[in-house]
N, C-alpha and C positions, 0 to 999 in steps of 0.2 A: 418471404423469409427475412427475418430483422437478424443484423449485425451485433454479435457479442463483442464485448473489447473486455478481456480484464487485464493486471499489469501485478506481473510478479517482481519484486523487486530486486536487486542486485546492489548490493553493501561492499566497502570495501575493511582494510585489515584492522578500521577502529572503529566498526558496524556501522557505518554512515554510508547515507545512500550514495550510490555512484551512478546508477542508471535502472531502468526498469526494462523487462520483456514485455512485449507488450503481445499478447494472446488473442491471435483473431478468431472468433468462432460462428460459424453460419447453423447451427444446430444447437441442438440441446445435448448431443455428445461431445468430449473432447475431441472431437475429429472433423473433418470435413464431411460433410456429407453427400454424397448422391452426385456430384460435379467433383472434376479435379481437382486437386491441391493448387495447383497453377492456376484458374479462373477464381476458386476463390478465394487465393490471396488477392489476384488481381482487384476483384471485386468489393471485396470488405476494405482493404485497404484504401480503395479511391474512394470508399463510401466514408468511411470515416476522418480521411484525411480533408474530405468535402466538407461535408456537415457540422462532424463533431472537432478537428483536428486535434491534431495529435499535443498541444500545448494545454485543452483540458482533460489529456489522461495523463500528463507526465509532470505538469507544472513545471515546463521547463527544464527539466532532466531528461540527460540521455538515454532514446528509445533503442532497443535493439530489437530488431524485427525478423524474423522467420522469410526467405524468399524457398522457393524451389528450381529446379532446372527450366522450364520456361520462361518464368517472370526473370527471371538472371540475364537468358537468351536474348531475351526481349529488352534490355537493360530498365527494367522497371525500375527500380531502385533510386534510377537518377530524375526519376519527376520529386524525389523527397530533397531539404535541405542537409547535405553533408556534415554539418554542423551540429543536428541534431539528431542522426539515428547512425546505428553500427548496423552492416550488411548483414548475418545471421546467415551462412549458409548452412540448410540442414544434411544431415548423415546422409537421407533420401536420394541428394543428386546424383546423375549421371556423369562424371568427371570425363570430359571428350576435349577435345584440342579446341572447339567452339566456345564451350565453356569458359576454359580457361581464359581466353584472347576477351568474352565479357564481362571476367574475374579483372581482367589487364585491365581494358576501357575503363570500368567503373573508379577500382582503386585511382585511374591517375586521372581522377575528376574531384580526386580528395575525400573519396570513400572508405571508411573504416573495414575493412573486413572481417569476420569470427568465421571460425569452424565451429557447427553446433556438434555436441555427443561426438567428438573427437573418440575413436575406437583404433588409431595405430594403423590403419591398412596402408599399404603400399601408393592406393590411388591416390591420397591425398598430398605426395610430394611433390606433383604439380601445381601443387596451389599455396603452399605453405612459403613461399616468397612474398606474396600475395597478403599475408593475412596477420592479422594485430593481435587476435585476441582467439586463445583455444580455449572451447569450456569441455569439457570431464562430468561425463554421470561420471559420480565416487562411487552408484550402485552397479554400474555396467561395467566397470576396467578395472584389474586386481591392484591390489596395493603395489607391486612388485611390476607391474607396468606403470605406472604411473612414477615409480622410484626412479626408474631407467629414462623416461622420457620429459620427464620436468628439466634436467639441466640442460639437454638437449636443446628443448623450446626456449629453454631462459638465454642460451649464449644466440640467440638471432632476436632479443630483446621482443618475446611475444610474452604479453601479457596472460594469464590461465585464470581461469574461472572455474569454480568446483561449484558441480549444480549436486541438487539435493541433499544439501549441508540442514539435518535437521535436531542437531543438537550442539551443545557449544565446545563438547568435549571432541566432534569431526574437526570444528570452526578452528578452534587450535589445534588439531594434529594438522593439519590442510594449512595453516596458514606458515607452521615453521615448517612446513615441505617447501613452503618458498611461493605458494599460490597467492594470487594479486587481490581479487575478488570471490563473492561466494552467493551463490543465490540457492536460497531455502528460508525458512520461516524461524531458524536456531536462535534469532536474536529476540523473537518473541517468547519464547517459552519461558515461565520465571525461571529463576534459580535462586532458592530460598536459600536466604543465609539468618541461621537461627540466633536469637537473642542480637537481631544486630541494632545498633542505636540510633535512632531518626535524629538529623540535625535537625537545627533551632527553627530554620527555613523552612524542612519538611514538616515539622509540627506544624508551624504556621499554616501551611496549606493543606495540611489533614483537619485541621478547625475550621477554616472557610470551607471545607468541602463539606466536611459535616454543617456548618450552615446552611448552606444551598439546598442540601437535602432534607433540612426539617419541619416538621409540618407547618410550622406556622416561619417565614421570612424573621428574622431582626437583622433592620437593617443597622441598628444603632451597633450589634455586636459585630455584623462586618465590616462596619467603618474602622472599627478598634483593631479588628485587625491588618486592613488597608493602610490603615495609621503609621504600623508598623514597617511598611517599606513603601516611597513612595511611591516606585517604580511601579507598585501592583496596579494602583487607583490609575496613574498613567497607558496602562497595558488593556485594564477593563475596558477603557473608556477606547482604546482604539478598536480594540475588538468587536464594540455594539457601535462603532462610528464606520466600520467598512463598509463601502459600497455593497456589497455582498449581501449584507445583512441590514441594514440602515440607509436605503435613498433620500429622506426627507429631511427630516433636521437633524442637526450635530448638537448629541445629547455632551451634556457638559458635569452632569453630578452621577452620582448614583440615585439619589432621590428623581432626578428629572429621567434617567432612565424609568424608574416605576412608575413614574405617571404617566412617561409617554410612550413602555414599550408591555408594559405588564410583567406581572411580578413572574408568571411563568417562563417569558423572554431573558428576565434577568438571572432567575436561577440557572438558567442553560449556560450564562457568559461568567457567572463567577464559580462555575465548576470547571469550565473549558479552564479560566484563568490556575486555578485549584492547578491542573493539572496539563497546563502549561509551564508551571513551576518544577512540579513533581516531576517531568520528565528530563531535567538540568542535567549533562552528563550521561543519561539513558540514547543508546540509538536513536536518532530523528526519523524514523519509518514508526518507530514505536505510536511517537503522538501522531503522525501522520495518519499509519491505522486507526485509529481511538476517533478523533475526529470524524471520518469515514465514517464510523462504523456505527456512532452516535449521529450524524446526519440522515446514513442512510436506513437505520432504524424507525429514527424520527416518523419519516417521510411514507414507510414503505404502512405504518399505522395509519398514518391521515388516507392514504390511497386507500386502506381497507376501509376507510372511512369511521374510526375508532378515536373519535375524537377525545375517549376520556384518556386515553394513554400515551399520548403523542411524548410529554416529556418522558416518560417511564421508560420510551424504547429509547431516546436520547441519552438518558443515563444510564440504561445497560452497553449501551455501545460504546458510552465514553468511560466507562469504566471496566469494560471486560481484559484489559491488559495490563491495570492497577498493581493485581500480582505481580507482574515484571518488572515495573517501576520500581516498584516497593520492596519487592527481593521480597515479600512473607504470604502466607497461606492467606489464599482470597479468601477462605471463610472467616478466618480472623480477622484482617481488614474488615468484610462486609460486617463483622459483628460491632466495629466501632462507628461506624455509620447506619445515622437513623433512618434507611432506605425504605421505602414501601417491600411490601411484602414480596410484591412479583419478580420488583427489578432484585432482589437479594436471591432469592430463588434462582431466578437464571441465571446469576453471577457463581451461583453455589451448583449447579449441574440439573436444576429441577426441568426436567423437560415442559415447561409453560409456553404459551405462545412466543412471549420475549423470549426465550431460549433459542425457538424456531427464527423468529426473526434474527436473531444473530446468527444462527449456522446458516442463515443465507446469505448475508454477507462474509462469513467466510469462504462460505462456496464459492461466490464471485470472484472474494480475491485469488480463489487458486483455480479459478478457472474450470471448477466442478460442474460443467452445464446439465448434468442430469440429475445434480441436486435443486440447483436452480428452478431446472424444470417443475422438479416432484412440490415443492415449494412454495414456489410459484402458482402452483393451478390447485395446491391447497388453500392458499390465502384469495384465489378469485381472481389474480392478477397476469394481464398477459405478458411475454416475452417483452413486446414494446414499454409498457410500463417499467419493467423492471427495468428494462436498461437505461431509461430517461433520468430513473431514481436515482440507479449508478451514479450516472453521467454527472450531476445536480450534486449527487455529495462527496464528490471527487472536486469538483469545484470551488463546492464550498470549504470544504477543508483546504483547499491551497489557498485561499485568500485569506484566510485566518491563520495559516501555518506562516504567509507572509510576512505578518503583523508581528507574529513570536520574532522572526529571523531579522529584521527590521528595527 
């Protein structure tokens, strides 16, 4: 049985990441399977704190992780660096005097503690001296409870998190209720604002993006735009210089990039740049996703062994959140871009294979293992595959999101 990992993120009050949950799954269902909750957290979690650890799913942001009444008992928790992960107690536990006492131990080891799906019962007043941070399904608790119990939480200075925040209109009623954080996908959905005017900036990088996509490269018209700030040709050049992407030699022009990385290589780095730009002021999970999503696209074609489309699924993944960016209707976008047929199609809702290849990576990011699955064993590829591809474009996206932050 191979180890899922996916990581839902968690934003705070000016949509910036703050931490991610991080989803351990031993099946193709959201759930454990067949063994206790307690073994296989025990289990995935050492498995991947081993192997893969937890700095190439997070990139250095804080993990909050899921324990149950055993692995608590057992003070698991405390093999993790305190530093790096929040404790996650789930609803699930058995709240007993044992508990609590390795609720005590761990917190004064300098453990963060959370209540997961905080639901108001009585049992959990035992532990709420204990504990930083309370999250709220918004769909499980009434508004009219959550009224009564937010200032409550806030005068013992705990932090509240509102999970399943899926539009932007929850994102601000939740955040002037006084809530800290918000984990749900509200910051991706666009919100079109019509007839709105692109700065000078965003032209700019809506022409390089259309560059990158058209069928025949000019490099002479990208340079003219490069021209235009110099910060871009600066940023390219770190982008196709990272370790990540570039072991050999340190490409120094755009020209020397084409001869020594190919022109296919370059279109990938002056659309990332495109729209490394375009996300200025947008959520940073935004390009965070995009990256992902155009890596793991990329990769998940060359595994089906589809070598004619490799950049095609790279461009539908780096561009499937352009909407959001851009505040206007992806068909409109797509219609100003000279895209191949397939990637504008999947951009525009065509069920095509790049379609499929994207709704699995959306799967993954939420943690859907039985899309995954279905997905998965339609493209040929097994569980282990897919989660390597993961693994690979989670990575590669944080060394390149580096470069942006840097």
């Amino acid at each position: 049985m191979f180890a899922y990992v996916a990581r839902q993120p968690i934003v705070d009050t000016s949509q910036q990441l703050y931490a991610y949950e991080l989803l351990f799954r031993d099946g193709e269902k959201n759930c454990f399977p067949n063994i206790s909750p307690d073994e296989a957290t025990s289990r995935i979690l050492a498995a991947s704190h081993l192997n893969v650890g937890l700095e190439a799913v997070t990139n250095g942001a804080l993990a909050f992780i899921n324990f149950h009444t055993d692995t608590l008992l057992y003070r698991f928790p405390t093999s993790l660096d305190p530093n790096n992960v929040v404790i996650e107690i789930t609803e699930t536990v058995d709240v007993s005097d044992d508990l609590v006492e390795a609720c005590q131990q761990i917190n004064a080891q300098g453990y963060r503690l959370a209540l997961d799906d905080y639901d108001l019962e009585e049992k959990w007043q035992a532990l709420l001296p204990l504990i930083s941070i309370v999250k709220f399904d918004i769909t499980t608790v009434t508004d009219q409870q959550i009224r009564e119990t937010v200032p409550l939480l806030k005068a013992h200075n705990i932090k509240l998190v509102a999970e399943r925040v899926e539009t932007k209109e929850q994102f601000h009623y939740y955040r002037q209720l006084g809530f800290d954080y918000f984990q749900g996908y509200f910051f991706a959905r666009p919100e079109v604002i019509r007839h709105r005017k692109m700065s000078s900036s965003a032209v700019n990088m809506l022409e390089l993006l259309k560059e990158s996509t058209a069928a025949e490269l000019n490099i002479e018209n990208i340079n003219t735009i490069l021209e235009r700030d110099v910060s871009l040709s600066y940023l390219l050049l770190r982008f196709i210089n990272n370790p990540t992407v570039n072991k050999r030699n340190e490409i120094t022009s755009l020209k020397h990039a084409m001869n020594f990385m190919g022109e296919q290589e370059v279109r990938k780095f002056i659309a990332l740049l495109s729209l490394a730009n375009l996300s200025d002021g947008q959520p940073g999970e935004i390009l965070s996703m995009s990256l992902v999503r155009a890596r793991f696209c990329e990769l998940i074609l060359v595994a089906m062994k589809d070598h004619s489309k490799p950049n095609s699924g790279f461009l539908t993944g780096m561009l499937s959140l352009i909407d959001t960016l851009m505040e206007q209707e992806m068909r409109e976008l797509v219609s100003k871009l000279p895209l191949p047929g397939d990637v504008s199609g999947a951009l525009c809702g065509e069920n095509n294979q790049l379609k499929q290849c994207l709704h699995l990576a959306t799967a993954f990011e939420r943690g859907q293992w039985g899309i995954v699955r279905a997905i998965g064993t339609r493209f040929g590829l097994t569980q282990k595959q897919l989660h390597e591809i993961y693994i690979s474009a989670l990575s590669w996206a944080a060394a390149l999101q580096n470069e942006v932050r840097n």
